[in-house]
C-alpha positions in Angstrom: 84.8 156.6 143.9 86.6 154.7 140.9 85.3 151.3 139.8 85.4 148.4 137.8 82.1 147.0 136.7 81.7 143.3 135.5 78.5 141.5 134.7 77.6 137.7 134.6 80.2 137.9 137.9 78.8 135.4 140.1 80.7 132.6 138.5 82.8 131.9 135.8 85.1 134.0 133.9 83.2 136.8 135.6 84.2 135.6 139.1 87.6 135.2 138.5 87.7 139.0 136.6 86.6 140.0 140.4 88.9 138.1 142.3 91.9 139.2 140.4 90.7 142.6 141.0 90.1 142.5 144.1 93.6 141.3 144.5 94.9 143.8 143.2 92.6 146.5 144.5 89.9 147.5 142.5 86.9 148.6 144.1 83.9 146.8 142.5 80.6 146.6 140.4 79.4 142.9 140.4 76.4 142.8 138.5 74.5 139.3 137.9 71.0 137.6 138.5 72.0 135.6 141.1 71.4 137.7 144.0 72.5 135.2 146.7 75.7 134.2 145.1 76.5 137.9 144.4 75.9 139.6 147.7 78.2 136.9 149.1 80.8 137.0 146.7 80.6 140.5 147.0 80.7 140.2 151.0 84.0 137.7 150.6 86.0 140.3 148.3 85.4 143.1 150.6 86.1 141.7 153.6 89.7 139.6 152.0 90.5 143.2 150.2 89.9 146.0 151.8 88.1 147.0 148.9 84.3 148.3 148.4 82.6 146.1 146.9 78.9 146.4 145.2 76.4 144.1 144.3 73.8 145.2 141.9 71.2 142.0 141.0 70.0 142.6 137.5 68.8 140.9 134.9 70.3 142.4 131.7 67.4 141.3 129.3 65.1 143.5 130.6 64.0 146.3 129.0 66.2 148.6 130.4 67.8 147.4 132.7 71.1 148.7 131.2 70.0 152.4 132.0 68.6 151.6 135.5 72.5 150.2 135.9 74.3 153.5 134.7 71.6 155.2 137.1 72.5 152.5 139.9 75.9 153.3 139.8 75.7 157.0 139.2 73.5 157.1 142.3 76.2 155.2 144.2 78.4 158.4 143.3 80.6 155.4 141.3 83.1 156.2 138.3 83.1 153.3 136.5 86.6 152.9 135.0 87.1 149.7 134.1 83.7 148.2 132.4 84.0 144.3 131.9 80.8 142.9 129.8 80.8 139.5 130.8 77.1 138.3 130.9 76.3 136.0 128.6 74.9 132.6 127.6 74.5 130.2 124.4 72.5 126.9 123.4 74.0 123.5 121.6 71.8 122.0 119.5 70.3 122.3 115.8 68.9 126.0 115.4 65.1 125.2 114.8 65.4 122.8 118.2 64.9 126.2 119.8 62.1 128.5 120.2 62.9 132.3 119.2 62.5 133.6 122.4 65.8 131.8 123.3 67.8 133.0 120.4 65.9 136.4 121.5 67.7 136.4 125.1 70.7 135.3 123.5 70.7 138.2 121.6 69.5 140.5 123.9 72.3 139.6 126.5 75.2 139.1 124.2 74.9 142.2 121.7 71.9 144.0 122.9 73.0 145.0 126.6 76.6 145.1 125.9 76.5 147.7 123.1 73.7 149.4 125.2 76.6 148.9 128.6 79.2 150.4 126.0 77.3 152.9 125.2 76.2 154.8 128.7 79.4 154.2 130.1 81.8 155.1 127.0 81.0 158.8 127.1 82.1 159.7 130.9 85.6 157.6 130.5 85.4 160.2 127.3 85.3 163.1 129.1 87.6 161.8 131.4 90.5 161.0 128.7 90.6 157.3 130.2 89.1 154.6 131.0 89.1 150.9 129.6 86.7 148.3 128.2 86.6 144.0 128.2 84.0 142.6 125.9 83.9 139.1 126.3 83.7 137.2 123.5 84.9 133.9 122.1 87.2 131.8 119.7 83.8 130.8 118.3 83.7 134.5 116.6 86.4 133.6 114.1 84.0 131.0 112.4 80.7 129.4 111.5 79.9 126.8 114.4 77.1 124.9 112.7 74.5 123.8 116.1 75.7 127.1 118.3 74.6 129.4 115.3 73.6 132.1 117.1 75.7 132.1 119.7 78.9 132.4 117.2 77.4 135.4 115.2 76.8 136.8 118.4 80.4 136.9 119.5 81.3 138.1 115.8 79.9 140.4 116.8 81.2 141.7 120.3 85.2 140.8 117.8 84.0 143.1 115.3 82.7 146.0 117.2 85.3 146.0 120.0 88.1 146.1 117.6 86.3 148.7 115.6 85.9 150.9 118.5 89.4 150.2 120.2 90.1 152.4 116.9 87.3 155.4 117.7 88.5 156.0 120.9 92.1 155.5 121.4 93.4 159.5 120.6 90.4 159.8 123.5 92.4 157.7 126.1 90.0 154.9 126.1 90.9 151.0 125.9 88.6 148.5 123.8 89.2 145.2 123.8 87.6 142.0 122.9 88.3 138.9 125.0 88.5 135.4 123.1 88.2 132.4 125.1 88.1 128.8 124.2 86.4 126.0 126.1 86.9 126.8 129.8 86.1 125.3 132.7 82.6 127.4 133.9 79.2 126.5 134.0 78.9 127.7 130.3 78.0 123.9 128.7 75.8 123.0 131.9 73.7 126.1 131.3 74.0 125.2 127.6 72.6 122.1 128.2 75.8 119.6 126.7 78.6 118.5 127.2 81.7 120.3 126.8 83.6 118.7 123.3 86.0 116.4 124.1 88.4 117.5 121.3 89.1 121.1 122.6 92.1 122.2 125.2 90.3 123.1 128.3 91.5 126.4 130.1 91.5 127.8 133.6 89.2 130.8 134.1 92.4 132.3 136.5 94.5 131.6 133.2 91.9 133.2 130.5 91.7 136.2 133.2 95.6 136.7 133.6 95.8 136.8 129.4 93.1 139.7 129.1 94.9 141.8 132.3 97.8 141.5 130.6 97.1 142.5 126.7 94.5 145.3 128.3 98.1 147.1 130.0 99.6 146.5 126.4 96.9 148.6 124.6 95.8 145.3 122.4 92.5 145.6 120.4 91.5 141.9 121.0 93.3 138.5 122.6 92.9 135.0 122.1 93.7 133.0 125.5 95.7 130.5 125.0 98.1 128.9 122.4 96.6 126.5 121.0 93.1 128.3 120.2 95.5 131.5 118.7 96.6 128.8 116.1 92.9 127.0 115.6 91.6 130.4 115.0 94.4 131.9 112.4 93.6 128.8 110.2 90.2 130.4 109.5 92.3 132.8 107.6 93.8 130.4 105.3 90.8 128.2 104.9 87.3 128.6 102.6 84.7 129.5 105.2 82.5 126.7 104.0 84.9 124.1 104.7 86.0 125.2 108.0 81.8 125.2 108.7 81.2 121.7 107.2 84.5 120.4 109.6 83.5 122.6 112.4 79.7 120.7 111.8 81.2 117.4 111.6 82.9 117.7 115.1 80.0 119.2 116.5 77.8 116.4 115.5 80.8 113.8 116.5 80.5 115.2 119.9 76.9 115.5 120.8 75.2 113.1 117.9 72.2 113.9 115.5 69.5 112.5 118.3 71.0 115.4 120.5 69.9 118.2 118.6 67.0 118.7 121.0 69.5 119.8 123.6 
């Protein structure tokens, strides 16, 4: 049975990837912690649908937990045609107001699984001659966000090695593409632990998930949701890295303040 598999989809951007989905009638793969929230959303698509829908509960920073999914799912007798990696999670605050095991998970969650994800389930779409690939990252991958450090580089890298291997794989019939978000309107600052900055357009996660849909059926490499973060993000091009740092600190700082940097 064809599927589309999405991680971090009990809420968020993640949610709305399966609701569109769904819609349109995709049987699916929702893979998250949250076991509660999952089975029902799971339950609720299925039902609405006509659709099968799975729920896997998984935490994605275990040590391999990626291959005990690809062994879920092959179990399941599921051909995963569609994989969305979603999952992930960052922190605002000054990098050494974190312990490394936090910057660990980060990194375990936002490269570590999804090039692990990428990996196991690139080779059958191969063999196949298609199949298609989301990586979510973010419009913070175009820069240096001084107090989300970690975070940013992480989602440089997702930009970087989607794009890269939207260029591997596309004689082979196989679709890579990076997603960019800006701010949106998920849980994403609550489980940062801040508030989201005032300064930034806000987007819907229906909105965010109608852009990728769209520039996935075009063939494009990577997508920025909406307007005004495509223009934010081309200045980087014209700028001096180190200025578009020291301004992207100095807003960062305006928003949450220097006694915040425990957050």
């Amino acid at each position: 049975m064809n599927a589309t598999l999405i991680t971090g989809a009990s809420t968020g951007i993640g949610e709305e990837f399966a609701r569109q989905l769904a819609r349109r009638g995709d049987n699916l793969v929702l893979v998250a912690r949250s076991a509660d929230r999952l089975t029902a959303l799971a339950n609720e698509l299925g039902r609405a649908h006509n659709i099968h829908a799975h729920s896997i509960p998984l935490d994605l920073t275990q040590d391999n937990a990626p291959q005990q999914l690809f062994e879920e799912t092959a179990r399941r007798n599921l051909d995963i045609t569609l994989l969305i990696n979603n999952a992930g999670f960052g922190s605002l605050g000054a990098f050494t107001a974190f312990p490394f095991e936090r910057d660990r998970e980060m990194i375990e969650l936002n490269i570590t699984s999804l090039v692990a994800l990428t990996h196991l389930y690139i080779r059958p779409m191969q063999a196949r001659g298609a199949g298609a690939i989301i990586n979510v990252a973010s419009t913070a991958a175009f820069q240096a966000v001084p107090y989300m450090a970690t975070y940013a580089a992480t989602k440089a890298f997702v930009l970087s090695f989607s794009e890269a291997l939207a260029e591997e794989t596309r004689a082979q019939g196989v679709r890579v593409m990076a997603l960019c978000p800006g701010a949106t309107e998920t849980n994403f600052f609550a489980a940062a632990k801040g508030e989201r900055p005032p300064m930034r357009v806000v987007e819907t996660p229906e909105a965010v998930v109608r852009t990728a849909l769209r520039a996935l059926e075009r063939g494009q490499s990577s997508v920025i949701s909406g307007w005004t973060n495509f223009f934010v993000a081309q200045t980087t091009r014209f700028v001096p890295r180190a200025i578009v740092a020291r301004i992207a600190g100095r807003a960062m700082r305006a928003s949450y303040g220097a006694n915040k940097n425990s957050v």
